[in-house]
Biotite code that builds the C-alpha atoms (Angstrom):
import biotite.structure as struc

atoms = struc.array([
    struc.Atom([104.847, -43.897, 16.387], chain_id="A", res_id=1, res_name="UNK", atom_name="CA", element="C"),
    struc.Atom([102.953, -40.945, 15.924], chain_id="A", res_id=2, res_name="UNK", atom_name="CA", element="C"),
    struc.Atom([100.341, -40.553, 13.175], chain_id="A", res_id=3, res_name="UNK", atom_name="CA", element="C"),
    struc.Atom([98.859, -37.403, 12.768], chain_id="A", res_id=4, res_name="UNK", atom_name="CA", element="C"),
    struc.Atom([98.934, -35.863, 16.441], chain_id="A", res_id=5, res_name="UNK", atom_name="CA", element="C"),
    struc.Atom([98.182, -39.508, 17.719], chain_id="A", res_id=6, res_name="UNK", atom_name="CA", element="C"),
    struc.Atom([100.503, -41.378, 19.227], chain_id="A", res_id=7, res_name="UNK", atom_name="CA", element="C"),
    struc.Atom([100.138, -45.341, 18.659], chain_id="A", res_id=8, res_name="UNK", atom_name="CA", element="C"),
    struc.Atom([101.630, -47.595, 21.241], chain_id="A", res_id=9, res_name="UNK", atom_name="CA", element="C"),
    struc.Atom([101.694, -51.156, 20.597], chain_id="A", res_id=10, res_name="UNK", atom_name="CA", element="C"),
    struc.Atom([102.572, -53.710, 23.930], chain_id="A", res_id=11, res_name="UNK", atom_name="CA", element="C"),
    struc.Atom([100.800, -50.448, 26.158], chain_id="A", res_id=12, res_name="UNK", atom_name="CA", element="C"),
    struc.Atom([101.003, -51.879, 29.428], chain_id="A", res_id=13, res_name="UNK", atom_name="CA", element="C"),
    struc.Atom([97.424, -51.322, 31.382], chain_id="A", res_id=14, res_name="UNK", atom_name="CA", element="C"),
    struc.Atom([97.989, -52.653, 35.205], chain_id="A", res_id=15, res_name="UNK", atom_name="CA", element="C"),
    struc.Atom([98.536, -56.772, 34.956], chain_id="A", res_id=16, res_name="UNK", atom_name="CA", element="C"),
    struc.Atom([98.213, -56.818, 31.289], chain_id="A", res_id=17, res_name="UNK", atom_name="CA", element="C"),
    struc.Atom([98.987, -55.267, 27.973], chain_id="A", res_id=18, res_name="UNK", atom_name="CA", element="C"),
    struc.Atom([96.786, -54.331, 25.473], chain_id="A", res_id=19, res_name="UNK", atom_name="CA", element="C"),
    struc.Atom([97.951, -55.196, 21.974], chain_id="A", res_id=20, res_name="UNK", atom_name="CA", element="C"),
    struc.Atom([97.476, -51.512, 20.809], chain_id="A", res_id=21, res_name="UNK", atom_name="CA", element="C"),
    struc.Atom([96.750, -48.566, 22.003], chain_id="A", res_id=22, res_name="UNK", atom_name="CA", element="C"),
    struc.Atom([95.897, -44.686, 20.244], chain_id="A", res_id=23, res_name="UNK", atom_name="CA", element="C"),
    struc.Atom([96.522, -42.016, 21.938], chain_id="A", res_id=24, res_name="UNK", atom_name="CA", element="C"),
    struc.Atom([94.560, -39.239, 20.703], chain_id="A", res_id=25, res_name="UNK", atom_name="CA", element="C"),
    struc.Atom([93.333, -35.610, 21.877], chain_id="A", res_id=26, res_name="UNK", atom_name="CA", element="C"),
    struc.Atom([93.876, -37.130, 25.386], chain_id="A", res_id=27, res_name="UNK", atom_name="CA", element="C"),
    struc.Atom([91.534, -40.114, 25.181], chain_id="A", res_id=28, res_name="UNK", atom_name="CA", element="C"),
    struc.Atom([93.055, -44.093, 24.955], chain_id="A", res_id=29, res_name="UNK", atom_name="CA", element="C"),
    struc.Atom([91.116, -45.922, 22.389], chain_id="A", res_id=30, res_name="UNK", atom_name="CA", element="C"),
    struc.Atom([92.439, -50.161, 23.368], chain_id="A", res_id=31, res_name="UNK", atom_name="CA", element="C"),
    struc.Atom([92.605, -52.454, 20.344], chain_id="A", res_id=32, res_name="UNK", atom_name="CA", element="C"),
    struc.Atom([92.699, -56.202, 20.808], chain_id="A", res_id=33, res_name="UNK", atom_name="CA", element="C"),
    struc.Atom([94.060, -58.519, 18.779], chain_id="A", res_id=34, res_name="UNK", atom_name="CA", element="C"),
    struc.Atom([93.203, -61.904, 17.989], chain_id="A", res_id=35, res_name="UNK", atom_name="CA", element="C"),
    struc.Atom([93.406, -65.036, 15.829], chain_id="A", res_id=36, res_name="UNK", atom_name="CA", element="C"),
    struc.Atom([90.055, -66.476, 15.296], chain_id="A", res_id=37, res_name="UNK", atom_name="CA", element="C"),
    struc.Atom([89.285, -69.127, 17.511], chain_id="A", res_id=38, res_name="UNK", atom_name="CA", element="C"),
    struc.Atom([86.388, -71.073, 20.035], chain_id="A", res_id=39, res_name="UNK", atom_name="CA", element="C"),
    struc.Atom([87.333, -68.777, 22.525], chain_id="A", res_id=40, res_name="UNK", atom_name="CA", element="C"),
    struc.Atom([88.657, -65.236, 20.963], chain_id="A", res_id=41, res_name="UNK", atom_name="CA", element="C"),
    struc.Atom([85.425, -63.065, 20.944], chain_id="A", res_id=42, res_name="UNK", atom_name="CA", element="C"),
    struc.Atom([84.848, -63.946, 24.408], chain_id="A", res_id=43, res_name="UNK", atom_name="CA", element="C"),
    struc.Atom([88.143, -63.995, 25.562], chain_id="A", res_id=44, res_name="UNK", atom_name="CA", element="C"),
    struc.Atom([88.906, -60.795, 23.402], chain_id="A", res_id=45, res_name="UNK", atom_name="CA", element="C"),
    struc.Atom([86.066, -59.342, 24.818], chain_id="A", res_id=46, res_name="UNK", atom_name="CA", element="C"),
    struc.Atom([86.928, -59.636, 28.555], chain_id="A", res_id=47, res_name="UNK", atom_name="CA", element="C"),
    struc.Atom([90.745, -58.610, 27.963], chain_id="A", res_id=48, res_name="UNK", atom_name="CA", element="C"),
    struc.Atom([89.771, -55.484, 26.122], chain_id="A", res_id=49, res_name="UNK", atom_name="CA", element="C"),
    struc.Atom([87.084, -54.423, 29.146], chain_id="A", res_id=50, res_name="UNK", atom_name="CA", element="C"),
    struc.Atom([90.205, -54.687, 31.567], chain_id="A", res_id=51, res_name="UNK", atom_name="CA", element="C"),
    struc.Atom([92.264, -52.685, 29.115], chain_id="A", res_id=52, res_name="UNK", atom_name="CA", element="C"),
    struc.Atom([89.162, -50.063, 28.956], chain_id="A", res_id=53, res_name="UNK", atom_name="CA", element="C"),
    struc.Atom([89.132, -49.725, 32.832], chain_id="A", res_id=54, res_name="UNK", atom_name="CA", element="C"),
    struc.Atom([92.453, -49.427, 33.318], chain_id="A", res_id=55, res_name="UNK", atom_name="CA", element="C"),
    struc.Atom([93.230, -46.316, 30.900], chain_id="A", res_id=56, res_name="UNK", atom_name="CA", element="C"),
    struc.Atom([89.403, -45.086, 31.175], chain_id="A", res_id=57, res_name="UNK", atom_name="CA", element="C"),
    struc.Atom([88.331, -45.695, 27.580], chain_id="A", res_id=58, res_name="UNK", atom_name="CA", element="C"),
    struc.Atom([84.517, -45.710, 27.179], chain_id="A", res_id=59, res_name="UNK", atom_name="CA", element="C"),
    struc.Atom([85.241, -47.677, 23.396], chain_id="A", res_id=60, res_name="UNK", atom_name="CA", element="C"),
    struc.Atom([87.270, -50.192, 22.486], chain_id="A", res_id=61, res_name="UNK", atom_name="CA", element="C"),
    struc.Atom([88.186, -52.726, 19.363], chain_id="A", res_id=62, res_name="UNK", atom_name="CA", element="C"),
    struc.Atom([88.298, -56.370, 19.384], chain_id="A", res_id=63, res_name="UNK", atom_name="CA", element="C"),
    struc.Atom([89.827, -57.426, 16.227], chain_id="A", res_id=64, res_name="UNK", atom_name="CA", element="C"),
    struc.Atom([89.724, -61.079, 15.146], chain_id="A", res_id=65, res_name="UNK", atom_name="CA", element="C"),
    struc.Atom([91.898, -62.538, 11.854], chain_id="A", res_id=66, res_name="UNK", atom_name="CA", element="C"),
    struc.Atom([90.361, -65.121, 10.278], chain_id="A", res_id=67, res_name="UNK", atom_name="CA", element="C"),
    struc.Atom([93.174, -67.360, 8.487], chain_id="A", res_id=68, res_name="UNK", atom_name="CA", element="C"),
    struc.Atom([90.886, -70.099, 7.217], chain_id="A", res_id=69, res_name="UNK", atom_name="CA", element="C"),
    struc.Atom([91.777, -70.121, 3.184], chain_id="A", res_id=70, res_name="UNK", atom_name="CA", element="C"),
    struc.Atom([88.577, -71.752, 2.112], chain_id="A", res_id=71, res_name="UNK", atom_name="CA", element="C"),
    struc.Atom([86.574, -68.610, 3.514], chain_id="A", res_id=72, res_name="UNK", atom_name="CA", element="C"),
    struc.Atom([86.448, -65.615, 1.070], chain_id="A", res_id=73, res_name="UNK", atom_name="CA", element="C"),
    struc.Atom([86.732, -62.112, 2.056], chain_id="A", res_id=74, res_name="UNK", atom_name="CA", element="C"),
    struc.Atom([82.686, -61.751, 2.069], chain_id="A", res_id=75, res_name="UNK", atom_name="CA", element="C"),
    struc.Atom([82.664, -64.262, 4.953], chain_id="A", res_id=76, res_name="UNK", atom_name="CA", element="C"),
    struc.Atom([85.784, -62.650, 6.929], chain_id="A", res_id=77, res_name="UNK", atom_name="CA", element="C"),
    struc.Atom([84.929, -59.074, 7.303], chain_id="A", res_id=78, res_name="UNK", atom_name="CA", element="C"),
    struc.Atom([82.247, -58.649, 9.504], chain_id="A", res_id=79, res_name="UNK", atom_name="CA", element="C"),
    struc.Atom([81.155, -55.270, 12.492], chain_id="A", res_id=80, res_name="UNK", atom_name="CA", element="C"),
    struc.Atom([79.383, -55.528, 15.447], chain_id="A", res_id=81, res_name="UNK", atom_name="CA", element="C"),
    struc.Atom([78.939, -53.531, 18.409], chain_id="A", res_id=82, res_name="UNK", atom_name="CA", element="C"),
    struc.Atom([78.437, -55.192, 21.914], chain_id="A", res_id=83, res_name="UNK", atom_name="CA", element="C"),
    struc.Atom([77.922, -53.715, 25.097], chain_id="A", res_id=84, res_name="UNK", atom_name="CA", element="C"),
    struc.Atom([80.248, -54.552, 27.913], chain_id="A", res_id=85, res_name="UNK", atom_name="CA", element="C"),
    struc.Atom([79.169, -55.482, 31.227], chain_id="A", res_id=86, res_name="UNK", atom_name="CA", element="C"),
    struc.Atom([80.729, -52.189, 33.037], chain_id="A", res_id=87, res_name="UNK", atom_name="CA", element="C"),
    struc.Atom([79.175, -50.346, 30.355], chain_id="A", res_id=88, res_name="UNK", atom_name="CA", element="C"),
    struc.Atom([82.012, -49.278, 27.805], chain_id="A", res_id=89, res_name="UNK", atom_name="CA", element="C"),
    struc.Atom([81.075, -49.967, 23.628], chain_id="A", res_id=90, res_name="UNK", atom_name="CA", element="C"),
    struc.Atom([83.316, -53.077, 22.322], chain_id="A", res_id=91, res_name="UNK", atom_name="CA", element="C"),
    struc.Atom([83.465, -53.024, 18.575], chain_id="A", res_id=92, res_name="UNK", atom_name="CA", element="C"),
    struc.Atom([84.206, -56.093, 16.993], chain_id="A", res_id=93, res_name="UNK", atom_name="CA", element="C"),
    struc.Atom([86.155, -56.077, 14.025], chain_id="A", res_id=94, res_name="UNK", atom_name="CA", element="C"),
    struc.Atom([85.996, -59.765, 11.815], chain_id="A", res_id=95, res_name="UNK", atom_name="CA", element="C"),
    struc.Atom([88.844, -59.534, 9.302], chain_id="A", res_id=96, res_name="UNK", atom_name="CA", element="C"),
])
């Protein structure tokens, strides 16, 4: 699909894995990761989208996490934060 002069790839494959999505703009890869919220998806997110990173170079990447919990309200869902990665890329982390 292509959105403006960027192409958007979803299923991109990056060496052993795939990342969920992928833009392809101006000649940079910015990874997106996507994941239902659970124990375990901001730091499994995290470490998935810091492969994806490496493998296509990206110094930035987004972790988005879907909360489906009903009795939350929209106030308590959407949330931003910005981590640093351990090889040194920028992980945003999208709460939705």
């Amino acid at each position: 699909m292509s959105n403006g002069g960027a192409q958007i790839i979803r299923g991109f494959a990056l060496g052993r894995g795939r990342v969920d999505v992928c833009v392809l703009y101006a000649g940079k890869a910015y990874p997106l990761e996507l994941k239902i919220a659970s124990s375990k998806a901001r730091v499994e997110g995290l470490e998935q989208l810091e492969r994806y990173m490496t493998g296509c170079g990206a110094s930035e990447g987004r972790l988005v996490i879907f909360d489906r919990d009903q009795s939350k309200g929209w106030e308590d869902k959407i949330t931003w934060a910005t981590d640093k990665l351990p090889k040194g890329g920028t992980a945003h982390i999208v709460g939705c």
